[in-house]
N, C-alpha and C positions, 0 to 999 in steps of 0.2 A: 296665569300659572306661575307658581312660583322657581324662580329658579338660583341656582347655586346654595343647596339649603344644607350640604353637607359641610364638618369642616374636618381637618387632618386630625384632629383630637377624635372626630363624634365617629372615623374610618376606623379607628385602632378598636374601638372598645364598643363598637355596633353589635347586636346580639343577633342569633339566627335569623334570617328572612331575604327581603326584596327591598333596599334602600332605593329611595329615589334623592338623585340630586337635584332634579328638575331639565327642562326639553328632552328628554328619552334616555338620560344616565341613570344609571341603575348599580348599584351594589350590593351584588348578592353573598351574603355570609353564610356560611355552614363552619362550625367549628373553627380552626384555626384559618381555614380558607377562606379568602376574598376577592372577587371577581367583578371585573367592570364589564358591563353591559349597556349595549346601546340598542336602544328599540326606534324603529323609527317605519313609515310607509314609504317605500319607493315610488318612482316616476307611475308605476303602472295599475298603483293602490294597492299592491302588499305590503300585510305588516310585516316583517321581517324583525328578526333581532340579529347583531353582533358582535361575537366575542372583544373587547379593546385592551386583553390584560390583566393580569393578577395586582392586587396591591398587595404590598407597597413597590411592587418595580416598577410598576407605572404609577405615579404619582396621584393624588387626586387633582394638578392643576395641571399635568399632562393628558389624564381622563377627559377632562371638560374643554385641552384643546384639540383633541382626538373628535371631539363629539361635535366640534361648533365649526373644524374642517368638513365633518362628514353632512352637518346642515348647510354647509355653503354648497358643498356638490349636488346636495339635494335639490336647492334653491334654484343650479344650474340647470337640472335634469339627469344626474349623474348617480346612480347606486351605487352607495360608498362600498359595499361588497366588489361592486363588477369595477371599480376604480383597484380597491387594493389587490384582486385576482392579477388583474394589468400588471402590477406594480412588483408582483412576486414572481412573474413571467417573466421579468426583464432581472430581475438579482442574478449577480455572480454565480449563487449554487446552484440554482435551478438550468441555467444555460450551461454549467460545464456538466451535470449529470446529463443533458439534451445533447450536449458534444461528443460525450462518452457516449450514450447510445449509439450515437450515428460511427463514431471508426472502430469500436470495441470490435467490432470483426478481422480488421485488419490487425488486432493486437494478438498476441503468443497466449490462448488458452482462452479469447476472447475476453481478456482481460479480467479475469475472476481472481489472480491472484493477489489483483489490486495494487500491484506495482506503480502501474501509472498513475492512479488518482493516490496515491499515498501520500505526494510532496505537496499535491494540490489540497490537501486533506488537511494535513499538518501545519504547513506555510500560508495560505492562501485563503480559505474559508472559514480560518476564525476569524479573520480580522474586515475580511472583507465578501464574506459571502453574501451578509442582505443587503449589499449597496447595488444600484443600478447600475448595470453594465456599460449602459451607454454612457454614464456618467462618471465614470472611473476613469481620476487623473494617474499621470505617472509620481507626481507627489505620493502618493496614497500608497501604488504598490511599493515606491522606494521604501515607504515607512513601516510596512507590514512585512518586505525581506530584510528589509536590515539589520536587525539582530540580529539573522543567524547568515548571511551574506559571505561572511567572513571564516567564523567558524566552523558551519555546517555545508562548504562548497558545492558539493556533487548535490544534494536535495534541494538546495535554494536556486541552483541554477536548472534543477529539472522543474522546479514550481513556476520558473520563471517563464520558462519555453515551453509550458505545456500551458499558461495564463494567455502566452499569444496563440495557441490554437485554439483556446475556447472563445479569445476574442474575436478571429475569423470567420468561426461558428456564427457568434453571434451579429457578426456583419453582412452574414446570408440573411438572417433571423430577420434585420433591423436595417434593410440597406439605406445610404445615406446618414446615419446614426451615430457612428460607430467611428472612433480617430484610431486608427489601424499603428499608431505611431507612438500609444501609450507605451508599451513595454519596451521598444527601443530607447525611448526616451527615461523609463525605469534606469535602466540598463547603464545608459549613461547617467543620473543621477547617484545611483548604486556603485560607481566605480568599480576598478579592479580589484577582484576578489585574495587577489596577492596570493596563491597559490602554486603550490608546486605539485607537478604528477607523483605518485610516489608508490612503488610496487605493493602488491599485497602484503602484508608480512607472514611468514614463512618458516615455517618450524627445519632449521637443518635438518636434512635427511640423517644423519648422524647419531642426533638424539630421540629420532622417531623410534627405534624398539623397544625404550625407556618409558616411553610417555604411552607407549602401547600395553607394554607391558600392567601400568596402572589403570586405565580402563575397566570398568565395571559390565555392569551386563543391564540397564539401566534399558529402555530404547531410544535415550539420547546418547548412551555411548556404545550402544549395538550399531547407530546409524554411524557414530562417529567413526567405528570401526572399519565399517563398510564402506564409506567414506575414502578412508586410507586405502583400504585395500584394494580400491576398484581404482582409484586415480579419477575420480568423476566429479563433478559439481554437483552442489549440494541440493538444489529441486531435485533433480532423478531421484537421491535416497530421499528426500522428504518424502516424495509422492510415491515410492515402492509399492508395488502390489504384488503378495502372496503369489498369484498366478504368474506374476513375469518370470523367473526362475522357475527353469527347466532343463535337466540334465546338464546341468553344470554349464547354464549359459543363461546369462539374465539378459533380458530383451526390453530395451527402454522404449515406450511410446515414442512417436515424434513431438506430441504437445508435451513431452517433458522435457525434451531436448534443445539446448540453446539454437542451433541451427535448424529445428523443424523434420530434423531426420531420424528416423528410427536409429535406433544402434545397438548392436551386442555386444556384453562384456564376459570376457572366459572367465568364469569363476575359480580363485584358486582352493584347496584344500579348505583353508582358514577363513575365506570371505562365504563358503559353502556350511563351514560349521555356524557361523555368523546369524547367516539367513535360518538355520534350524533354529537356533537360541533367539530368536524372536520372532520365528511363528505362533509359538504359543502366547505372545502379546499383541501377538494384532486385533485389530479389530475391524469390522465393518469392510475385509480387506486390505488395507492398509498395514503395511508390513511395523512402521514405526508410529505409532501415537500415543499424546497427550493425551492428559484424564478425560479429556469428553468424548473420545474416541475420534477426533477427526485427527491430519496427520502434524507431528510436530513441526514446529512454526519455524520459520525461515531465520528466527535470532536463538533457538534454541539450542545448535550448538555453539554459535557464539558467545552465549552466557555463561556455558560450562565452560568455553577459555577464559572468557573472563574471571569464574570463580577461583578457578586452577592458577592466576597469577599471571595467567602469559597474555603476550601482547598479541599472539597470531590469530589469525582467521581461519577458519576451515577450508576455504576457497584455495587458501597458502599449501596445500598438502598436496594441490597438483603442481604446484611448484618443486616439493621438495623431492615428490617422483620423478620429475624430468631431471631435477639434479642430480638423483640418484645415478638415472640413466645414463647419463653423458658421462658421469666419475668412473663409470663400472663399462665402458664400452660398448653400450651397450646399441644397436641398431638404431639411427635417429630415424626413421621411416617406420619402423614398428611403434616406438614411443608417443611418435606425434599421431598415428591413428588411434592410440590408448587413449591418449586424449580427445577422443573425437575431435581432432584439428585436421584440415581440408592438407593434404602434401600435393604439392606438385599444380601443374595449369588444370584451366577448365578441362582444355582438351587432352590432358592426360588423364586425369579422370574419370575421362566417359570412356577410357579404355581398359581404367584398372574396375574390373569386374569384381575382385575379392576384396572379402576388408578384413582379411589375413585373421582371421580367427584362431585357429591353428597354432600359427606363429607367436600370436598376444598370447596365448593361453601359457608357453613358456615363459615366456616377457613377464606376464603375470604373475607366475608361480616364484620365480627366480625373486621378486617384490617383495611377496606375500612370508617367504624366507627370510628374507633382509628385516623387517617389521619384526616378525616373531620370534628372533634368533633368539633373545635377551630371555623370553618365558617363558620358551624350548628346555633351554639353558639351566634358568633359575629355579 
């Protein structure tokens, strides 16, 4: 039987059909498309065929040594299918989606909003998701965070610590396998990421009735809005729903809440007008959403700062509310519940029964005036 009968010239410009290279390679052409195929009988005398690749990304002298590994396993007793299954069981993506199965319960929303696997996403499995787990040096991850190590701190150092939990995973997976000691050893190859903490940035309460006052009716500056006016983090408005808002009190799930605790916020006049001026944009429930009807995306009003020129964050606006607070005298017990922040011990706690509704509702209002004075005004 003849073999190696193809060459890189006769791959490019092959016309429709079934090429054979010879021992069971195959190149199947349709139109622009070219495909390597391996046909071969298994240990149990089936024929089988499979897939090795599109050309040109696998080469034609990569094809035939894809094809003459899969005749050696053969030769062993080995079906090159039930080898490379093996083979894709043990890669990096496969074991951290298998990771994520198993704690996504313990995660805030069961992890759907993809927080966790974000950095592993971005960081982590381009560079290294079809490599064998068990064989992943600390070399390798040094080399795949190091670009952004530096410049991107907070995301490379959650890719980092969430690369040693799927490698624990996969030390259940693989016991005796597996050097538990990769990522620390990352870690110190990686050095100090030479960083400094550094507060959110934070629009002065000052200039807040200004920047208010230009706000659109958009439902990324409806949410913006509300935002402001509520002193809240920005998932609760993401994820709004129509139905939370009633009689002037909007009632946050606890899976929306940083703490897992439901919470109410007294709605003032103007966070009440807020919520009208975009019911008529919701959809599917969802108080604020993008064109496809699911709800606006967690960078959504960060891009509208960004386009607007300024350097703050949305997150910055319960900053600028507390600031407010303390300038204007105003109750540090009331403010720090506004914020849904824990006052006082455990055991004080389990004795304060109220979560001063009431009280916030003037807290609120008194805010909601300070914001608006400038368009009241003008």
């Amino acid at each position: 039987m003849a073999v190696d009968i193809l060459s890189e010239t006769k791959c490019k410009n092959l016309e429709d059909g079934k090429h054979s290279d010879g021992r069971g390679l195959y190149l199947f052409v349709r139109g622009a498309s070219r495909t390597w195929s391996l046909r071969y009988t298994d240990p149990s005398g089936r024929r089988r065929e499979m897939s090795l690749g599109v050309y040109p990304d696998v080469s034609l002298k990569a094809a035939r040594a894809k094809r003459d590994e899969a005749r050696t396993g053969l030769a062993e007793g080995y079906d090159p299918q039930a080898v490379r299954q093996a083979v894709e069981d043990r890669t990096v993506a496969t074991i951290t989606a298998k990771c994520f199965d198993a704690i996504k319960g313990d995660l805030k929303g069961n992890g759907e909003a993809g927080r966790w696997l974000s950095p592993v996403n971005t960081h982590i499995l381009p560079k290294l998701g079809g490599m064998d787990i068990t064989k992943l040096t600390a070399t390798q991850v040094r080399d795949a965070l190091s670009p952004v190590w530096r410049s991107k701190t907070s995301a490379s150092e959650k890719a980092l610590q969430r690369l040693g939990i799927v490698m624990r995973h996969a030390a259940a997976a693989f016991p005796g396998e597996m050097d538990l000691q990769v990522v620390q050893n990352a870690r110190i190859l990686l050095g100090s990421q030479g960083h400094k903490v550094t507060n959110i940035p934070a629009m002065p309460w000052a200039d807040l009735p200004a920047f208010y006052a230009k706000l659109g009716e958009t439902p990324t500056e409806l949410a913006m809005r509300l935002l402001i006016l509520t002193a809240s983090r920005s998932r609760p408005v993401r994820m709004a729903r129509v139905e939370q808002f009633e009689d002037g009190v909007w009632n946050i799930p606890a899976e929306n809440m940083k703490n897992s605790q439901s919470f109410r916020v007294p709605m003032s006049e103007e966070a009440r007008r807020v919520v009208e001026a975009a019911v008529p944009l919701a959809r599917d429930g969802f108080l604020f959403c993008a064109y496809r009807g699911k709800p606006i995306s967690d960078a959504a009003m960060a891009k509208f700062l960004d386009r607007a020129g300024l350097e703050y964050r949305p997150h910055g606006f319960r900053s600028s509310f507390r600031d407010w607070a303390e300038e204007h005298g105003e109750d540090w017990t009331l403010a720090e519940v506004s914020l849904a922040h824990s006052v006082g011990t455990k055991t004080q706690r389990s004795y304060q029964r109220s979560d001063l509704l009431e009280q916030r509702r003037l807290l609120m209002d008194r805010w909601a005036e300070w914001v608006t004075h400038t368009s009241r005004n003008g």
